[in-house]
N, C-alpha and C positions, 0 to 999 in steps of 0.2 A: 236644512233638515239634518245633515252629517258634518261633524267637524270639519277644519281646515288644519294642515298639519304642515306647520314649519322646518325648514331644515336648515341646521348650521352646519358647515364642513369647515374640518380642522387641516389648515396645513402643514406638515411636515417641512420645512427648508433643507436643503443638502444634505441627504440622510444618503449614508453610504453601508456599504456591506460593513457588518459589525456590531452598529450603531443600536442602540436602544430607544426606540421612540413608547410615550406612553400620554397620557391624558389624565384627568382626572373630571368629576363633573358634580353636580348638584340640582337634584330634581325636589321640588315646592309642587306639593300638591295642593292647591288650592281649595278644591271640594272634595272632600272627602265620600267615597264610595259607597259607605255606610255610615252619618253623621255619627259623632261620638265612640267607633269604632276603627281599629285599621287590624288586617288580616295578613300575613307574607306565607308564600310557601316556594319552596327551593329545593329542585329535586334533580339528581345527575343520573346522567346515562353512562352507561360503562362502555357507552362506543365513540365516546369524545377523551380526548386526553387532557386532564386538567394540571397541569404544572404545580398550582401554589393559587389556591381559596384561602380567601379568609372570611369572616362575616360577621359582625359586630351590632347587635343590638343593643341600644342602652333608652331606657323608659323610666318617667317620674315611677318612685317606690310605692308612691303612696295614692295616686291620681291614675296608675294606669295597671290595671289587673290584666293580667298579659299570663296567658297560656302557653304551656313551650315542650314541645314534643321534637325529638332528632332520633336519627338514627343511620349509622353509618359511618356519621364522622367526627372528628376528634376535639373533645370541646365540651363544653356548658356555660355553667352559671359564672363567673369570673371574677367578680365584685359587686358589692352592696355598697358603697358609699356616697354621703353628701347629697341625699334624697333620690341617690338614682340607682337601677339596677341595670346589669348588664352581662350578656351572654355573647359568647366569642365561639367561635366553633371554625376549624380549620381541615380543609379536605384535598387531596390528593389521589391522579388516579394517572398512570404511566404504561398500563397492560389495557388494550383496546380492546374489546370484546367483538364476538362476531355475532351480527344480525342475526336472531332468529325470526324466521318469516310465525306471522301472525301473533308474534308474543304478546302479552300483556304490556301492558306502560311501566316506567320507573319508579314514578308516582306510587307503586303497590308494593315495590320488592325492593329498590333500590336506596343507595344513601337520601337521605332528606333532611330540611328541617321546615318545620312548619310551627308559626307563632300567631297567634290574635288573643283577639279580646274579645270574642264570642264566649259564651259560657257553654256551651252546644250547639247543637242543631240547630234546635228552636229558635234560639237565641235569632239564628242566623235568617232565617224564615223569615223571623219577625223585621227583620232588618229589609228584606228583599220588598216583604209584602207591605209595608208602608209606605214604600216610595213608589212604587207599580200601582199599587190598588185607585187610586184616583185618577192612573193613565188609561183603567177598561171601565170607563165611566158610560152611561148606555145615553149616547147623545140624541137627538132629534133624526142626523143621518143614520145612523145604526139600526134605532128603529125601524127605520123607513122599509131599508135594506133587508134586517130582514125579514119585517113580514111581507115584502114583495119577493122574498126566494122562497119563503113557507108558505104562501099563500094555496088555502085547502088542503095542510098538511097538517091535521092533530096528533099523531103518533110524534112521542118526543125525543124516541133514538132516532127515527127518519128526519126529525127536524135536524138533530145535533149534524145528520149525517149530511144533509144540505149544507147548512151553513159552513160545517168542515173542510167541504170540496169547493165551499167555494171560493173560502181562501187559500186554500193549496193551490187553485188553475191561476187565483187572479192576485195577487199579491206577492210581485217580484221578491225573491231575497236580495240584499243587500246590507251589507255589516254596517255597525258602527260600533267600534268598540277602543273607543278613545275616550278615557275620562267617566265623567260617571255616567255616557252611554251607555258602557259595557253594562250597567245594573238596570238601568231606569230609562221603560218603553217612550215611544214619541205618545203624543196622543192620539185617539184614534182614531179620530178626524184628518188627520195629520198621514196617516195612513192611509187613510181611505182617498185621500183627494191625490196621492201621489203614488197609490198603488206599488209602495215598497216599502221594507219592512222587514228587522232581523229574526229571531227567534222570539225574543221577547214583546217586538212589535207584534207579533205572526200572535203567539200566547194572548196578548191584551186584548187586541181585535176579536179572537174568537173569544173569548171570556164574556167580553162587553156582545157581541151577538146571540149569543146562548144564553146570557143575561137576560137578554131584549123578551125573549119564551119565552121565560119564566125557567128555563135550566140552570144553576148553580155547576160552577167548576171553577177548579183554582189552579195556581199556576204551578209548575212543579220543575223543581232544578235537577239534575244530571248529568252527566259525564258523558259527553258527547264524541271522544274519542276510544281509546284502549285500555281504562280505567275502568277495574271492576270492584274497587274499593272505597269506602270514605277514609282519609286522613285519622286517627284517634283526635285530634286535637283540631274543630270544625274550622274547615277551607274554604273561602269565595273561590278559590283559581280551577280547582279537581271538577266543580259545580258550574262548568263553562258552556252552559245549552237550555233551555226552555221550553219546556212542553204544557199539555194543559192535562187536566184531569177531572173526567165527572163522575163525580160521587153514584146518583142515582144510577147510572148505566154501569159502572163499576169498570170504567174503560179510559186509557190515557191513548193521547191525538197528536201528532207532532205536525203542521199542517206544515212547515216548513219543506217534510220530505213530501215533493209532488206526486210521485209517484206510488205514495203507499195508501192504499184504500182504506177507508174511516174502520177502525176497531182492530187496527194493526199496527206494529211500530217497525223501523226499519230494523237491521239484524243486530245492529251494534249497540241499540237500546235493550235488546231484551235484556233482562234478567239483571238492572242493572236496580243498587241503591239509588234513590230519587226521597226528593226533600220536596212534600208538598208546603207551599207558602203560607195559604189560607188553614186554618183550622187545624197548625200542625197536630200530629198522632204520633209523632215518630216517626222515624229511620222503614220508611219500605219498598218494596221492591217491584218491576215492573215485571207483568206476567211472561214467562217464556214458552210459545208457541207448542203446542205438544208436537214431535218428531212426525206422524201421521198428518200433518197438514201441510208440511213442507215434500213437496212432491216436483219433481223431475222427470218428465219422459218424452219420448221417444218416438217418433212411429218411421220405419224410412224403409222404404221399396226400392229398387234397384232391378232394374231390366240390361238384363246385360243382350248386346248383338254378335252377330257374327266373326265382324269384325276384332273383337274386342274393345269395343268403346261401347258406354251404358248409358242409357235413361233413368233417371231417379226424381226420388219428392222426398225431401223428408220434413215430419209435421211434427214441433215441439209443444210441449205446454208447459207453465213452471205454476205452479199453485204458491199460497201464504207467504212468507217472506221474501220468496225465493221469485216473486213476480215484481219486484219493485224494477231492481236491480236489472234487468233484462229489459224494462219498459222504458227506464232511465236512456240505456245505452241505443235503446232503436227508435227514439226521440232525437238521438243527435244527429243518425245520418239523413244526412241531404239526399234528395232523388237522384242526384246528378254522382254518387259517390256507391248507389247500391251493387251496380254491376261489378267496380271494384271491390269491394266488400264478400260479394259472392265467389269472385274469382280468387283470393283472398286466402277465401277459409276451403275452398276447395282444396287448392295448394300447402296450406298446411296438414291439411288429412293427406297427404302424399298423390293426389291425382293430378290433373291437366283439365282445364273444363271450363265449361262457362255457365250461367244461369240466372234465374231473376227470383228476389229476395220474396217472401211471403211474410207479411207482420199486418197484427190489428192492431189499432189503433192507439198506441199505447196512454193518450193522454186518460182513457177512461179508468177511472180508482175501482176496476176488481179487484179482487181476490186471486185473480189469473189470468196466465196471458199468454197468447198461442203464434206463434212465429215457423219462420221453416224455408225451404228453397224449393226451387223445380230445377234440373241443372242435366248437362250432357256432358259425358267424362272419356274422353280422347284415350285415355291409358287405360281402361281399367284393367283387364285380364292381361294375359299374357298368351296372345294366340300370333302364329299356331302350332306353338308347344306347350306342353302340359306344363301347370304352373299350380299356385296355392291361392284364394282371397281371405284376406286378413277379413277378421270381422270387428268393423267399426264403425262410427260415423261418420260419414260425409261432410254434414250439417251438424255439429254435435249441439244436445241442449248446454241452459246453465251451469249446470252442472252434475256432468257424464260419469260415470263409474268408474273409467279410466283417472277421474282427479280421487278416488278414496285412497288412489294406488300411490300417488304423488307423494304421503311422506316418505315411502322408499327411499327417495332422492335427496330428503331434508338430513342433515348429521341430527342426532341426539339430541334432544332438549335438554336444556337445561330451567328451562324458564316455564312457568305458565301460559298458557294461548287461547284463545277467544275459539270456541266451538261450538257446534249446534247439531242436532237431528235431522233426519229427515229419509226420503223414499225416492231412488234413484232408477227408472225402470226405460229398457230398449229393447225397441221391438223392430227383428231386422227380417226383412221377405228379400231373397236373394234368388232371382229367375233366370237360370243360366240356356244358353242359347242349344240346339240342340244335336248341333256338331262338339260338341264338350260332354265327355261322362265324367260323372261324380264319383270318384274314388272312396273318398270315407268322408266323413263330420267328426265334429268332437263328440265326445261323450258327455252327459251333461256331469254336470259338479253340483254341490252342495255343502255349504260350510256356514259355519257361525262359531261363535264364540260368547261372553258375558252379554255387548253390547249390539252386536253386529249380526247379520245372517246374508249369505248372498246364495241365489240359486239360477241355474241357468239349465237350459231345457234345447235341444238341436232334434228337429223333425226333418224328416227328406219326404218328399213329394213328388217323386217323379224326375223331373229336372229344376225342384223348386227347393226351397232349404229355408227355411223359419226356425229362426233365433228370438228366444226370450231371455232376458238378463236380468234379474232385481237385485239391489242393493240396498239393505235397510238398516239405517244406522240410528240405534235407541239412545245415542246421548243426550242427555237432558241437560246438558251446558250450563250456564252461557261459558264457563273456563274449566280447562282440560289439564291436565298435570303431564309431567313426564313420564311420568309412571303409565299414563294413561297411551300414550303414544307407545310405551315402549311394550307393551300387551299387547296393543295393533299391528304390530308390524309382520308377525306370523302370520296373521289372518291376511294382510295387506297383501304378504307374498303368493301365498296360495292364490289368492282373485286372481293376481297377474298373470301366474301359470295359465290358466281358464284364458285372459283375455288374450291371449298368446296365441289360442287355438287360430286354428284355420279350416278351411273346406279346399280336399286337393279335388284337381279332376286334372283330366288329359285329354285331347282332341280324338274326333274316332274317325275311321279310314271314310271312305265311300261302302263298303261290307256292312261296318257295323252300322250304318247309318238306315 
């Protein structure tokens, strides 16, 4: 089912401090990737040091129409003669750049060159969906298959939404992307009997089963990395992932991600250019999640004792995209690893403690998913002298309020970065023992700006203190600019101020008691 891959190793003999070793090589493509076409693209990162590129295309003049788009680096068209033409281009880069966290890819911003013999898109579609489309052929087993998963199911989104899940739970991933696998699915037979299967295998299977209804969807290519661009001049390499897409429901499926329930995509797909195969229409783009559906929160109660050491729960949920990702991560740990786990993240919230994990079920594909701890904290206060409790999580969710505050810590962009929306909300019950009086609370806060609003709310109750937090961010992504970061970071400041706050108290005699 998966290539075999050969290796030759070159030896060096007696190479000493000094010495210049090098290679040279030649690679024979045998089958070409897209018959009658070939596609290159060549893109540098400014966090590699490149010495001395060269790069040397030369094509029949007259037999091979060859597309040629660069930029960045030094070089073109070079010569036209003796039936051939040829493009040289030479790059150099000696100043290293530093990492910015979540940037965009090189591929969008950086030096490139990118050459085919697509004539567009389309072109290129046509090229994918020729050699795929006979691979989601609706066999005898397919049939079978699924009208024993749909069986007394007439609704046609519940049908798609059946057969969806069922090859997300049951159809291992595993690559092959060697030669003209990287393009062209196994067949789906082939899939089915061996229950594995890359993206494109993942694509063909579900095709050919939605097929088997009577539902139409076709295959659609993407950038399945930090690429939020197409190439001007049309790339196989940028279009490195496969999803599927159904027309009548007006909904794209990636079964590939396990964890993300049928009418959702995971976060790195939103809002990206995607190349449908079948019945291309042009260049469009995958829906991005409106910011109100992506939610985070919170619930955590804390009983403090005498002693100073406290009893807590805290209960999370993460709604729309924001539930894959947390369902993925508490999929992986093992029974035998959750104590650790608890004691963990206890200790990184600055306590001492122990506890046992709370999580449903994560293989089931909602829309949301509820997790959280039960735990006993050795430290918490500081008795029996007067002290402050910081107000945070224990247990924090996906993603806590305290991470809006994180680009503080990032230097200046300079680059583009991958962004998104969403509703970040904690809700804190803090019951203090009643040899302890409560000195003061915060005052609440309240701030916004273009995109952003945050509000926070502090009630006392006796010896009890309820905290509300919301953080609501309207970006509508999926990429963010410098400019955009650098308008945040006032607002950034102020939240912090707020998360800063504390609740003092002091111990009372036996009098006041």
């Amino acid at each position: 089912m998966y290539s075999d891959i050969k290796t030759k190793v070159i030896i060096f003999p007696d190479v000493a401090v000094g010495d210049k070793v090098g290679y040279s090589y030649k690679l024979v493509e045998k089958e070409a990737l897209f018959p009658g076409h070939f596609s290159m693209t060549q893109s540098f990162s400014n966090l590699i040091a490149f010495d001395d590129v060269r790069i040397s295309v030369s094509v029949p003049a007259n037999s091979l129409d060859l597309r040629v788009f660069a930029a960045g680096v030094e070089g073109g068209l070079a010569e036209d003669r003796e039936g051939r033409r040829q493009w040289v281009w030479t790059y150099k880069n000696q100043e290293i750049a530093t990492p910015e966290y979540g940037s965009v890819a090189p591929i969008d911003y950086g030096p490139r060159i990118i050459v085919s013999t697509f004539k567009d898109y389309g072109a290129l579609s046509e090229g994918y969906e020729k050699r795929a489309r006979p691979k989601s052929a609706v066999t005898e087993k397919v049939r079978s298959l699924a009208a024993e998963l749909t069986r007394e199911v007439t609704d046609k989104r519940e049908q798609a939404k059946i057969l969806y899940t069922w090859v997300a739970k049951n159809i291992n991933y595993a690559g092959n992307c060697f030669g003209v696998g990287s393009v062209v699915p196994h067949d789906v037979d082939m899939i089915l009997d061996n229950r594995l299967g890359d993206c494109k295998d993942h694509a063909a299977l579900l095709q050919a089963l939605l097929l088997a209804k009577g539902i139409e969807s076709a295959p659609v290519l993407i950038n399945a990395g930090s690429s939020y661009k197409l190439p001007e001049v049309p790339s196989i390499t940028v279009l490195n992932h496969v999803i599927n897409y159904i027309p009548s429901l007006d909904l794209y499926a990636d079964s590939t991600s396990e964890y993300t329930p049928f009418g959702l995509l995971p976060q790195d797909e939103a809002g990206k250019p995607v190349i449908q195969t079948a019945n291309f229409i042009g260049i469009r783009q995958t829906p991005i999640p409106n910011y109100t559906s992506n939610n985070s929160s919170m619930k955590m109660v804390l009983h403090f004792n005498e002693d100073g050491s406290a009893d807590g729960e805290t209960n999370n949920e993460e709604t729309g995209i924001l539930s894959g990702p947390m369902k993925a991560g508490m999929a992986e740990i093992q029974p035998n690893m959750e104590d650790l786990l608890v004691r963990y993240i206890i200790a990184k919230s600055g306590y001492t403690g122990t506890g046992t994990l709370i999580k449903a079920d994560p293989h089931q594909l909602s829309d949301r998913y509820t997790y959280g701890s039960k735990y006993h904290i050795a430290n918490a206060i500081n008795l029996p002298g007067p002290g402050a409790i910081n107000i945070g999580p224990v247990f924090p969710s996906e993603v806590s309020i305290s991470d809006a505050v994180m680009t503080l810590n990032i230097p200046e962009r300079t680059l583009n970065f991958g962004c998104i929306g969403g509703v970040s909300i904690e809700e804190y019950t803090f019951d203090l023992p009643k040899n302890v009086k409560i000195m003061s609370i915060p005052k609440e806060a309240h701030l916004a700006d273009s995109r952003t609003r945050y509000d926070s709310t502090y009630q006392q109750k006796g010896n009890t203190v309820i905290v509300l937090r919301k953080f609501e961010d309207r970006t509508p992504g999926p990429v963010c600019t410098p400019e955009d970061d650098k308008q945040f970071r006032p607002m950034a400041r102020n939240i912090l101020k707020d998360l800063k706050a504390q609740i003092i108290y002091q111990p009372m005699d036996d009098a006041q008691k």
